[in-house]
DRENKESE-888420 format. One line per 4 residues: number of its first residue (from 1); their letters; for each residue x, y, z of C-alpha. Coordinates in steps of 0.001 Angstrom, whole numbers, plus 524288, in hexadecimal, padded with zeros to 5 digits. Layout:
N
NUM	A	X/Y/Z | ...
This chain:
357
1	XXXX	80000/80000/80000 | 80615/80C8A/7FB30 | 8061A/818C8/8054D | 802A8/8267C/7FF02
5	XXXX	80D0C/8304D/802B1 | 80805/83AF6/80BFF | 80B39/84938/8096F | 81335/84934/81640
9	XXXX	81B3B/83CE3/80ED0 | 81DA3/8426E/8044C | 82219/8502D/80ACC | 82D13/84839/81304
13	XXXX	831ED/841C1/80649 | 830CC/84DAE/7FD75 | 838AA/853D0/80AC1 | 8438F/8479D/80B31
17	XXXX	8460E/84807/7FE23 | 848ED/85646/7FBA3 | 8506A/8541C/806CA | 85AA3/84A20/7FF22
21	XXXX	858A2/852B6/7F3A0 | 85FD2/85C5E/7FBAA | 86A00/85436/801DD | 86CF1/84ED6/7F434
25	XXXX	86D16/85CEE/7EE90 | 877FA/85EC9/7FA5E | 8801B/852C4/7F811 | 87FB6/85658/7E8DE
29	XXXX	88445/8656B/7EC7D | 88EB8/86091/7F4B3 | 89247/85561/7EBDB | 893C9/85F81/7E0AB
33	XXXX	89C88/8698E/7E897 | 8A4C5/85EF4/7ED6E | 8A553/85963/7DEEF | 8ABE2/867FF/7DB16
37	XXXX	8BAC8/863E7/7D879 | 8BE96/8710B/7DF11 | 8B758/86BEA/7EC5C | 8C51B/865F5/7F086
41	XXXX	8CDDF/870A1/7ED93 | 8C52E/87913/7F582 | 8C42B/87218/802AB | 8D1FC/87065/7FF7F
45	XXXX	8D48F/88177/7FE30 | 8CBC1/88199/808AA | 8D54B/87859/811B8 | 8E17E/87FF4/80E9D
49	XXXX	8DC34/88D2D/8105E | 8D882/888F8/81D47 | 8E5F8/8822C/81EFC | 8EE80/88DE1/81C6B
53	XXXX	8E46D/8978D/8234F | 8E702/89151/8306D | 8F41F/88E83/83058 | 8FA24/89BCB/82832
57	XXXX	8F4B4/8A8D0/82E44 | 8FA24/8AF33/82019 | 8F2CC/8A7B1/819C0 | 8E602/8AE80/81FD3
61	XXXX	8E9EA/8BCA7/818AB | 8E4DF/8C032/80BE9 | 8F25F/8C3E8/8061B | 8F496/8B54C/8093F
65	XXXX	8E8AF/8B147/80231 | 8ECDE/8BACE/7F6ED | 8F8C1/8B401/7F5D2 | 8F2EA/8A6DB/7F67D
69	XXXX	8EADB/8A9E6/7EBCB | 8F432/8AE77/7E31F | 8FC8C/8A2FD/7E5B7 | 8F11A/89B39/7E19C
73	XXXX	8ECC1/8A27E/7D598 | 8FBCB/8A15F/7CFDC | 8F7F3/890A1/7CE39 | 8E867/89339/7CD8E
77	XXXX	8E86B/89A0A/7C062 | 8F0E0/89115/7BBE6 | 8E7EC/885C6/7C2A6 | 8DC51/88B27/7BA89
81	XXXX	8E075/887E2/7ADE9 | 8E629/87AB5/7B2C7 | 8D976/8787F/7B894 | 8D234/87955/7ABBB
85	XXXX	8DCCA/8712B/7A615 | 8DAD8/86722/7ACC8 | 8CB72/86538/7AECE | 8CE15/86410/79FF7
89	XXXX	8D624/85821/7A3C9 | 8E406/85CEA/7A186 | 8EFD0/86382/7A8F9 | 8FBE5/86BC1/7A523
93	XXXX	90656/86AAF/7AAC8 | 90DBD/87532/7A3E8 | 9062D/87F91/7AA1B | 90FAC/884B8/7B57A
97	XXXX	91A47/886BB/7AB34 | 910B2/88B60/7A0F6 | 90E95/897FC/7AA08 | 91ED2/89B21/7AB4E
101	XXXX	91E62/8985E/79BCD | 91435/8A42C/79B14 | 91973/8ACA4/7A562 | 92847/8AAE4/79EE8
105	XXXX	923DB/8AD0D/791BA | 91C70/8B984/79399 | 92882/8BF86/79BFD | 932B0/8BA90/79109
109	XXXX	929FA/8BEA1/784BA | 9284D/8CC0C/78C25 | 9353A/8CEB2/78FED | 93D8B/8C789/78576
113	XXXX	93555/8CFA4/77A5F | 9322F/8DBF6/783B4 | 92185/8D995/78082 | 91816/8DDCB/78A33
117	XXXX	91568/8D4C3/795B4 | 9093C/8D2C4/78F6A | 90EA6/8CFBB/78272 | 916C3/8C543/788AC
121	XXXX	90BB4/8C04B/78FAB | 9026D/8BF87/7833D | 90EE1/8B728/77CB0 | 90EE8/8AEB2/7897D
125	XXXX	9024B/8AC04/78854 | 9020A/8A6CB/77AA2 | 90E0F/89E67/77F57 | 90710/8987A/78C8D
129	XXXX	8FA14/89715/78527 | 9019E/88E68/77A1C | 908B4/88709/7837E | 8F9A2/882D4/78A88
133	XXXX	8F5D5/880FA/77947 | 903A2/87816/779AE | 8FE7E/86F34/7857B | 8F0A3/86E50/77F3C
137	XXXX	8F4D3/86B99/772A4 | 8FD89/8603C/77637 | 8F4AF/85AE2/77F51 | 8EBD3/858E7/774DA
141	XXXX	8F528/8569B/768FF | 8FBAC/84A3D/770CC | 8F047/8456C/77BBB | 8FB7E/84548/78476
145	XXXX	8F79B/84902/791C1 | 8F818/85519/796FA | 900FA/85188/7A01C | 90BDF/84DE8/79785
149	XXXX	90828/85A8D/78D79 | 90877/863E9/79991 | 915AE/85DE1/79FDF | 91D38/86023/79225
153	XXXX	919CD/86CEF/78F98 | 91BAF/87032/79ECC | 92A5D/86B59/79C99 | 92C46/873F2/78E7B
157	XXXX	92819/88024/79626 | 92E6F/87E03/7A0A8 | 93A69/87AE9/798FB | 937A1/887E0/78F4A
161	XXXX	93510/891F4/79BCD | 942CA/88E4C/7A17E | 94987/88DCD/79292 | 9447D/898F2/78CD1
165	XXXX	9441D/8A210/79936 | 95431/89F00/79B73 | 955EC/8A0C3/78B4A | 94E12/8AD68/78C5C
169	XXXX	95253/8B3EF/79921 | 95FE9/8AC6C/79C79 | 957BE/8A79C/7A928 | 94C02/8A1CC/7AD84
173	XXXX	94437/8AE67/7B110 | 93E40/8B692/7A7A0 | 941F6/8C5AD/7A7C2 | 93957/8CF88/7B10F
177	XXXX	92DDC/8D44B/7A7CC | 92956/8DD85/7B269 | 92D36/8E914/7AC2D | 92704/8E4FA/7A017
181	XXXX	91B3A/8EB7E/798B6 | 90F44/8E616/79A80 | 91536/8DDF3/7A727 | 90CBB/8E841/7B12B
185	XXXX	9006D/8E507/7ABA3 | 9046A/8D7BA/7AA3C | 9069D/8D5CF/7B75B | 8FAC9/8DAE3/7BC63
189	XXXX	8F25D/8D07D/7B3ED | 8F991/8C61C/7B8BC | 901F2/8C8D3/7C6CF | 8FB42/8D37C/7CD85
193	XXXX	8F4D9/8D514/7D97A | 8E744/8DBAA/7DCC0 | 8E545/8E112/7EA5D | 8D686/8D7D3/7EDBC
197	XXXX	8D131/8DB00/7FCDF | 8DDAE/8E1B1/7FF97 | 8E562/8D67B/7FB34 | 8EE7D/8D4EE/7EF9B
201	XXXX	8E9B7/8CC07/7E6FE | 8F2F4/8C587/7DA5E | 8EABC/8C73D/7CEF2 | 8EE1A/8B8B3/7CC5F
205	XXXX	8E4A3/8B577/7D6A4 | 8D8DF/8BB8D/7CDD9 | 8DE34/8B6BE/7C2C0 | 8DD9D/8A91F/7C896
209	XXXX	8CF77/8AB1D/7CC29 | 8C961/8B06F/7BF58 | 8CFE3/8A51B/7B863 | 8CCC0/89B7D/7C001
213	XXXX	8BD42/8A22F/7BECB | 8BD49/8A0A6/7B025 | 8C262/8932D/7AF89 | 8B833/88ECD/7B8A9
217	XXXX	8AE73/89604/7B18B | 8B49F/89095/7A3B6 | 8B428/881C5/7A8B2 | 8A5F4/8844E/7AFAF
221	XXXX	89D1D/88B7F/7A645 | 8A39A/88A82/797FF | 8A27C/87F13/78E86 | 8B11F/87FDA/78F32
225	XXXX	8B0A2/87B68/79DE0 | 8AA2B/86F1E/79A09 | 8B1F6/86C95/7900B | 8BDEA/86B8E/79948
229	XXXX	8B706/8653D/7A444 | 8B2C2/85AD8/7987E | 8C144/859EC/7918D | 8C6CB/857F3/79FC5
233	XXXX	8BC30/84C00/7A409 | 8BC5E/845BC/7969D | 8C26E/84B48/789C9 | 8BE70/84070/782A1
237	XXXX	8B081/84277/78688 | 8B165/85148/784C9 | 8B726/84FE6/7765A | 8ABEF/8452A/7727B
241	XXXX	8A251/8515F/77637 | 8AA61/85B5A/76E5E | 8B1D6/862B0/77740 | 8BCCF/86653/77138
245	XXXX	8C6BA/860BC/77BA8 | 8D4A2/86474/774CB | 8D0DE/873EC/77472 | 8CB64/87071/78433
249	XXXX	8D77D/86BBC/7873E | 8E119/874B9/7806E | 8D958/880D4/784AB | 8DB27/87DC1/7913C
253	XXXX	8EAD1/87B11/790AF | 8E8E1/888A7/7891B | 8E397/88EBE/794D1 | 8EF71/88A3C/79E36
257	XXXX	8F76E/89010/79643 | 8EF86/89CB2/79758 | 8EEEC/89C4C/7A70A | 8FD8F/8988C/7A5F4
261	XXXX	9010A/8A50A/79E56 | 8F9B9/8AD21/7A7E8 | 8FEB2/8A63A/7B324 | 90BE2/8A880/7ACAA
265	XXXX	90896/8B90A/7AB85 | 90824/8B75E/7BADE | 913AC/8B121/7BBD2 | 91C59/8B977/7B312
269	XXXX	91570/8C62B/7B93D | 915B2/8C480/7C6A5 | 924F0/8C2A1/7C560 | 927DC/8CB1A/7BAF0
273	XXXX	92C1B/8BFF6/7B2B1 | 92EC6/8B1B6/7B550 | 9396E/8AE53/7C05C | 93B50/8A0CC/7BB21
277	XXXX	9393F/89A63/7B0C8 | 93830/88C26/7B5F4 | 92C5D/890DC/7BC45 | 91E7A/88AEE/7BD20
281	XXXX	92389/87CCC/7BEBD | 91B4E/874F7/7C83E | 90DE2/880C5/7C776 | 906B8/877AD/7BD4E
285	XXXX	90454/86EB2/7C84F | 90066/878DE/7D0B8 | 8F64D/87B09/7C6EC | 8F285/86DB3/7C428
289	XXXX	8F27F/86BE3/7D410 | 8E848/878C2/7D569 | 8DE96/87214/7CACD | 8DFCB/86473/7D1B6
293	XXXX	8DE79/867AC/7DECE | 8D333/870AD/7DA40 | 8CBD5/86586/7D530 | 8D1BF/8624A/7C609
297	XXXX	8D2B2/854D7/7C2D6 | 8E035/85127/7BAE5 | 8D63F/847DA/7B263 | 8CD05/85437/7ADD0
301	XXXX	8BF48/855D5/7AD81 | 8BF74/85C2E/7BC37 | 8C305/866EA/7C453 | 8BE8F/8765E/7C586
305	XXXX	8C841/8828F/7C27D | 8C35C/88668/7D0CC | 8C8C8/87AAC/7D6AE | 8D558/87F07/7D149
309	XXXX	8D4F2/88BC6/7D5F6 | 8D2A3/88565/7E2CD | 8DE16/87D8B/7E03A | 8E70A/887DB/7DDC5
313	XXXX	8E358/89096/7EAC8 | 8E530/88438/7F378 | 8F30A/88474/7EC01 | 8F504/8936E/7F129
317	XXXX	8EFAA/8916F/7FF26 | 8FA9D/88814/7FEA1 | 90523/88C45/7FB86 | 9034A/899F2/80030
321	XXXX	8FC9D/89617/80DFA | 90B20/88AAD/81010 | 91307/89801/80FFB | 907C2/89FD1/819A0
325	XXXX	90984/89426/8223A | 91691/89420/82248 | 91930/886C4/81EC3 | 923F0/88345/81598
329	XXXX	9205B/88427/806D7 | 927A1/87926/80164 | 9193B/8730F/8066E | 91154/879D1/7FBE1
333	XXXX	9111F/87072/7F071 | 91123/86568/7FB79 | 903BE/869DE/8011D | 8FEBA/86D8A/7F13C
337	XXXX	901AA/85F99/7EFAF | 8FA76/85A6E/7FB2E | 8EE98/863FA/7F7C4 | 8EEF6/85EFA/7E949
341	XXXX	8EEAF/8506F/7ECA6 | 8E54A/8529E/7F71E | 8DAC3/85BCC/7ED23 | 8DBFE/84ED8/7E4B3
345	XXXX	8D86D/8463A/7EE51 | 8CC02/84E66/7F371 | 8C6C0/852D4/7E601 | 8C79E/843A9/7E2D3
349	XXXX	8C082/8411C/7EFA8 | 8B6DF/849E7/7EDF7 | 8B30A/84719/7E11D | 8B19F/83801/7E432
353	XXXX	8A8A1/83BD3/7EE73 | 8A100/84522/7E566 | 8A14D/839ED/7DCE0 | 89A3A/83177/7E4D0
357	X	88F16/83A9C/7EAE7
């Protein structure tokens, strides 16, 4: 014998149901900020801030945040354009030299031919843009791995910026461009400080900041974001449904080049040349370190230009808030180490518990 629901039955289960409507509205919310690839780096810049507050009273001053910042925007706009690399499933490790290639070139074309700052900088720029063309191109002309592309033309710069620097200048510094035309306007582009809340502030910093803006914006609202997000996850999957992977790819080895060139400007104007040529050695991990700890994946497919940015602070904090503490510096690249392997395993953690929710 069936029983007719009552109005007062049907209330309570209308009531218990909209009830685990909600909870399951919560889990999903919470399951889809913990799913964020930057979640990890961000408890993890949240931990070190708190870190170097308690123990380093400097740290607590807003010059010392100032300089922590800029520390951190010297590898984050670098970190940027790696980023986007490599949610499009490749990695360069020519980078850190590409930027003393850019910055030596515009100080030697300038002074060697007496142009305007800017004149050498335009003919830089050409140079550090072909050299990203050079690692597309070959990427794509052989199918060797990126790795292997990246690590061969990391060695011929690194070779040429040492060769050409001691056949040009008899050393391995460029000449002082500071007294240069053009090199006072240059310098305020690219190594200048604005006073922000009564603090100076290196224009780096903003630079950092509006980059790292349009990136996210490129990857999150243009058709061009998905196509990197798609050549990164599966390129053979993105060609079948015509995106046009080889221009994906070399576009974005284009673009290091471009954020190497200006990273290069800073370099060559904040020192009124280049002090050594052997520079930049060792930075394209940094960058590659900033993206991963942020969230990237080395496979592709994953990660957020936020994350990175992330990434790249939690760098700064570092190794600006060891030397507010007082402790001995020959620990920096220890604890970066420690942070990177330990972003790795969370992000892996937390996505295998996403996974399963």
């Amino acid at each position: 014998m069936s029983r007719t629901p009552t109005p007062a039955a049907d209330a309570v289960a209308d009531g218990a149901a909209s009830e685990k409507a909600l909870r399951v509205g919560r889990r999903s919310l919470l399951t889809r900020f913990l799913a964020r690839p930057e979640v990890g780096s961000l408890i993890g810049a949240l931990l070190v801030f708190a870190v170097f507050f308690t123990v380093a009273a400097p740290f607590r001053q807003a010059t010392s945040l100032s300089t922590v910042l800029y520390a951190s925007s010297t590898i984050g706009i670098m970190a940027v354009a790696v980023a986007l690399l490599m949610i499009g499933g490749e990695f360069d490790l020519s980078a850190g030299v590409a930027v003393v290639t850019a910055a030596l070139s515009a100080a030697t074309f300038s002074y060697q031919f007496s142009l305007n700052i800017w004149a050498g900088a335009a003919l830089s720029l050409l140079l550090a843009l072909a050299v990203g063309f050079l690692n597309g191109w070959l990427l794509i002309r052989t199918g060797l791995p990126s790795f292997l592309v990246t690590l061969s033309v990391f060695l011929m710069l690194q070779g040429l910026n040492i060769a050409v620097t001691k056949l040009v200048t008899g050393g391995v510094a460029t000449d002082n461009v500071s007294d240069m035309d053009g090199f006072a306007s240059a310098y305020a582009v690219f190594a200048s400080s604005i006073p922000i809340g009564g603090v100076q502030v290196r224009i780096t910093v903003l630079w950092w900041l509006l980059f790292a803006a349009l990136a996210t914006w490129v990857l999150m609202r243009t058709r061009i974001g998905n196509w990197i997000y798609a050549v990164g996850g599966d390129a053979a999957g993105a060609r079948a449904v015509g995106v046009p992977v080889d221009r994906v790819k070399i576009g974005l080895f284009v673009t290091v080049g471009f954020f190497a060139w200006f990273s290069g400007m800073h370099l060559m104007t904040a020192a009124n040349g280049v002090q050594q040529s052997g520079e930049g050695v060792g930075n394209e991990l940094l960058y590659i370190m900033a993206a991963v700890v942020g969230g990237c994946l080395l496979t592709g497919g994953y990660g957020t230009v936020v994350g990175a940015v992330i990434g790249a602070f939690i760098y700064g904090m570092t190794r600006q808030g060891i030397v507010y503490a007082g402790w001995d510096n020959n620990w920096i690249m220890f604890f970066v180490g420690a942070m990177l392997l330990l972003a790795v395993v969370v992000n892996m953690w937390v996505r295998k518990q996403t996974s399963m929710r």
